[in-house]
VMD Tcl script that draws the C-alpha trace (Angstrom):
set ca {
  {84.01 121.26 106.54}
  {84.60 124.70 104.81}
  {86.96 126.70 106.67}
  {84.59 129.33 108.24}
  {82.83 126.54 110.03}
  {86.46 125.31 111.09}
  {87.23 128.46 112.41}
  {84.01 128.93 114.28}
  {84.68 125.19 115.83}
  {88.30 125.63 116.41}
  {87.29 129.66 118.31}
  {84.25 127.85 120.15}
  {86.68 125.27 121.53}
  {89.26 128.04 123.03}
  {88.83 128.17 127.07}
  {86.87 131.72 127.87}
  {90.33 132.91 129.47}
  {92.04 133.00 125.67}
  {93.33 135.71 124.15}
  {93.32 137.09 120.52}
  {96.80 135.79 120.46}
  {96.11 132.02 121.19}
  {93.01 132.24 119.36}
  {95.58 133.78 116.20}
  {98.15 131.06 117.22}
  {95.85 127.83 117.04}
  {94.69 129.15 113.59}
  {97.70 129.88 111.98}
  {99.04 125.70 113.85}
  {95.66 124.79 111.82}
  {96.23 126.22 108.51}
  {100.13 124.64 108.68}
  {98.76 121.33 108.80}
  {95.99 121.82 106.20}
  {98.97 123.12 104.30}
  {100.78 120.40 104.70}
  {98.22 117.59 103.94}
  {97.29 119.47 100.47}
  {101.11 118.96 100.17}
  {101.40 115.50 100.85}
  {98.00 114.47 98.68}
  {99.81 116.41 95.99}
  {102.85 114.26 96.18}
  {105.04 117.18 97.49}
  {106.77 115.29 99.73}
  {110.40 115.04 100.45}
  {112.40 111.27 102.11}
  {113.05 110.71 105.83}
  {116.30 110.26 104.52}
  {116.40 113.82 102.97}
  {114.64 115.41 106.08}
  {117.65 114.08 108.40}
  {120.46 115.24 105.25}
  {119.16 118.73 105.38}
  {118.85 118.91 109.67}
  {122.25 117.87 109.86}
  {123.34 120.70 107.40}
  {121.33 123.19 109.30}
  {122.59 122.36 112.90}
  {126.12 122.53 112.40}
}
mol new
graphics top color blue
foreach p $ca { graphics top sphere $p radius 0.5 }
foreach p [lrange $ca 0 end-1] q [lrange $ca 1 end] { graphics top cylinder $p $q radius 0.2 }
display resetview
């Protein structure tokens, strides 16, 4: 799927009372994950193990 014709889908599928905001907001929560799976096929991954390292850091 190309991502005009995602966009289209992903805009047809909004409930008529959305606004340019949640329309904005799904497509940026789209684009993350797409990010994110290029990413990951790419081997740009990081360890669970790492992940909870680097939360504990950052909540202290």
């Amino acid at each position: 799927m190309t991502t005009k014709q995602l966009v289209l889908q992903t805009v047809k599928k909004l409930p008529d009372t959305a606004t340019i905001e949640d329309a904005m907001e799904k497509l940026l929560f789209l684009a993350k994950i797409e990010k994110g799976i290029s990413q990951a096929d790419a081997g740009k991954t990081i360890s669970h193990s790492s992940v909870k390292t680097r939360m504990r850091k950052r909540l202290k």
